[in-house]
N, C-alpha and C positions, 0 to 999 in steps of 0.2 A: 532828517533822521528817520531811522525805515519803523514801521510802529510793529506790535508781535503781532498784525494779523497779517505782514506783507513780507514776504524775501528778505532776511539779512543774513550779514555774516557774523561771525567771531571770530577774530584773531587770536591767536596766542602769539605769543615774542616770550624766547629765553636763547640764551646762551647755549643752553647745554640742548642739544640735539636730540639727544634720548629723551632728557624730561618732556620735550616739547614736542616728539610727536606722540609721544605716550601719552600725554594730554588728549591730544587733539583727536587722538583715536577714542579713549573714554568719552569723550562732552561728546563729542557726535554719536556717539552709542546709546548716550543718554537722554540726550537732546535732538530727534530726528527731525525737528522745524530748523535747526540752524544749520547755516552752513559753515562749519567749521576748518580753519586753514591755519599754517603755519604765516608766520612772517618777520625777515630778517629784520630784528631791531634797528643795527645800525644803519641798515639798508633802507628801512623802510617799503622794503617792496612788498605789498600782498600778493598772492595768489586768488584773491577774489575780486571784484566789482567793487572801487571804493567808496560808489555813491550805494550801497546796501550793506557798508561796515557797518555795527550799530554798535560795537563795545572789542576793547581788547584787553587782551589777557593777559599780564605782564609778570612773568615770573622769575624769582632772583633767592639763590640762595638764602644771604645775610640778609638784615634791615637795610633799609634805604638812607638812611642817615652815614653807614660805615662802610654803605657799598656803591664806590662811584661809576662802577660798571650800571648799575641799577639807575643809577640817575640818568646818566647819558643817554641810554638807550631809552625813556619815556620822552625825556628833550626828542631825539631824534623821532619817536613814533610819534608825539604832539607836531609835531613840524609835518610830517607827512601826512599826519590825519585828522586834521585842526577839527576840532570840536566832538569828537568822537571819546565817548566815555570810558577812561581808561581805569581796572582795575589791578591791583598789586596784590600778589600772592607770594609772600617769603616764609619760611621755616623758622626764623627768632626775625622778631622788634619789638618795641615798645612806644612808650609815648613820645621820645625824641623821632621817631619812623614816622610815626604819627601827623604829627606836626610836619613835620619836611614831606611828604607825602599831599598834605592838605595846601600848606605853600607853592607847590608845584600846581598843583590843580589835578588830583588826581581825584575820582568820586568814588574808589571804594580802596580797603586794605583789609585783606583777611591771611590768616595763618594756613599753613598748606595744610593742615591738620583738619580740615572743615571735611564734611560731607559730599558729595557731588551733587546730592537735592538742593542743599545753601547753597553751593557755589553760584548752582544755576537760574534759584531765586535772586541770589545779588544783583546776579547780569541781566535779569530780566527787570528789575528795578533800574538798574542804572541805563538802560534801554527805554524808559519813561520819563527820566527827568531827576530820578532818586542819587539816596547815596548810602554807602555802606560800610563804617568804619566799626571798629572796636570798642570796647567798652572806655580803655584808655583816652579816646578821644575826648572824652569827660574833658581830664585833667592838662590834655596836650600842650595847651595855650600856658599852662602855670607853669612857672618857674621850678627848674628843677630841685630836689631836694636831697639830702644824705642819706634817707632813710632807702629800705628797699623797697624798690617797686613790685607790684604784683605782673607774674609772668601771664600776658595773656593766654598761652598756647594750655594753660591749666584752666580757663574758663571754658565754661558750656557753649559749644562751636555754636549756639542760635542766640547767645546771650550779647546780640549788635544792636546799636541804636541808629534806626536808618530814618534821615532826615530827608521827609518825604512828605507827609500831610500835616496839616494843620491839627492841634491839640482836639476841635473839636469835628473835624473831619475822621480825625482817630476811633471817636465815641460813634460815629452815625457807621465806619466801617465795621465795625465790632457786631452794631445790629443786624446791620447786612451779613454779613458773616451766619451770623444767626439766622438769617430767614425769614426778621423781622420786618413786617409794611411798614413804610412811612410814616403812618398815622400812630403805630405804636413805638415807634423810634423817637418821634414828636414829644410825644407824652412822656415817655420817660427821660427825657432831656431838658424837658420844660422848653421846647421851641417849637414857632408854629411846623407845621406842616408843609408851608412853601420852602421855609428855611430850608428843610432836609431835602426837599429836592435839586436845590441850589447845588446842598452840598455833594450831593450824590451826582449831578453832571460832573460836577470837579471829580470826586473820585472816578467814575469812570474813565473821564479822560486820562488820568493817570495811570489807571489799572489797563489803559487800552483798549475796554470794554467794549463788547460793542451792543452789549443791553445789557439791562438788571440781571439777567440770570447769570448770563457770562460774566457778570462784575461780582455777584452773588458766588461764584462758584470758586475766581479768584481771590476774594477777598478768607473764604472759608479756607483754602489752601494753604497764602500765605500768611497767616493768623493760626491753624492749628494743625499744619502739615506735619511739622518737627513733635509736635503735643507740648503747644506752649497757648498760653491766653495772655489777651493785649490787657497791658495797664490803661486806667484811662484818666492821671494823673493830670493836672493843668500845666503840659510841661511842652515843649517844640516836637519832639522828636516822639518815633512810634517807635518804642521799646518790646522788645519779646524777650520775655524771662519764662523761665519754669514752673 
């Protein structure tokens, strides 16, 4: 898998032709490190190099649970581009998407309602190893109920829980984020000081990093790019709320 400091690509895949080069025209406008292309879902063909694909972009009107266009077409792109991290962008789902989306093996699901700063932090997370679902994903796994559900597309487009670092990798990024030396990240965490450098190889490996400052500079970005601060709760997941 191509890491962010080498050549990849991005795919988009949809149906509709309009949305999808209108797409592809925006992300590469926004994004000048990637190479950004179209490609036939059911075809599976890219127009870029498939050994520097590093994420695709999978967009579908409805939810993925009530749109078996949507399904087919991610089969077909997983068949073509095995291991390659595929994200889902639709206009309405909910936690039944959710869950069929994650059953598939898909590593992220956002509403086309998001930002193009998110979108592009998503894919650059799921281009390390991460993942990038809804607040819904909470609930995905429980049984449905009568009551109504909350529409995600009314939540705050940075309000994702990306399963990504470890609870206490969350807390030594947060210091990094800040500025803070290891030896005062130590201290305030009540662990020695080799600890945090353990943890800080792993973060950067993940962050892509290729020093403390580069990892320092990422970590400050995706932590208070949107103007949100990390929870630093004893919980799996690196939350950004408000």
């Amino acid at each position: 898998m191509p890491s962010l400091t080498e050549p990849f690509g991005i795919c988009i895949a949809d149906r509709r032709v309009l949305w999808r080069h209108s797409l592809e025209a925006a992300l590469a406008s926004s994004w000048p490190a990637a190479s950004v292309s179209s490609l036939e879902a059911l075809l599976g063909e890219a127009a870029v190099d498939r050994d520097v694909v590093a994420a695709v972009l999978l967009l579908g009107g409805g939810g993925l649970a009530k749109n078996s266009a949507l399904r087919e077409d991610f089969v077909a792109i997983e068949k073509s581009l095995p291991g390659v991290p595929i994200l889902i962008v639709t206009d309405d789902f909910d936690a039944h998407d959710v869950t069929e989306a994650m059953q598939l093996g898909a590593k992220g699901y956002l509403a086309s309602s998001v930002s193009m700063d998110l979108l592009i932090q998503c894919l650059r997370l799921l281009m390390i190893g991460g993942t990038a679902f809804p607040p819904v994903m909470a609930n995905a796994g429980a049984p449905a109920t009568s009551g109504p559900q909350a529409d995600p597309r009314n939540r705050p487009e940075a309000n994702l829980a990306i399963d990504f670092f470890t609870p206490r990798e969350i807390e030594v990024l947060a210091g990094l984020g800040e500025g803070k030396p290891n030896k005062i990240i130590a201290y305030e965490l009540e662990i020695c000081e080799t600890t945090v450098k353990v943890h800080m190889r792993h973060i950067m490996r993940k962050l892509g990093a290729t020093n403390r400052t580069h990892a320092a500079l990422l970590a400050k970005e995706m932590l208070s790019e949107t103007g949100q601060q990390v929870q630093r709760p004893s919980d799996a997941s690196l939350h950004l709320t408000n």
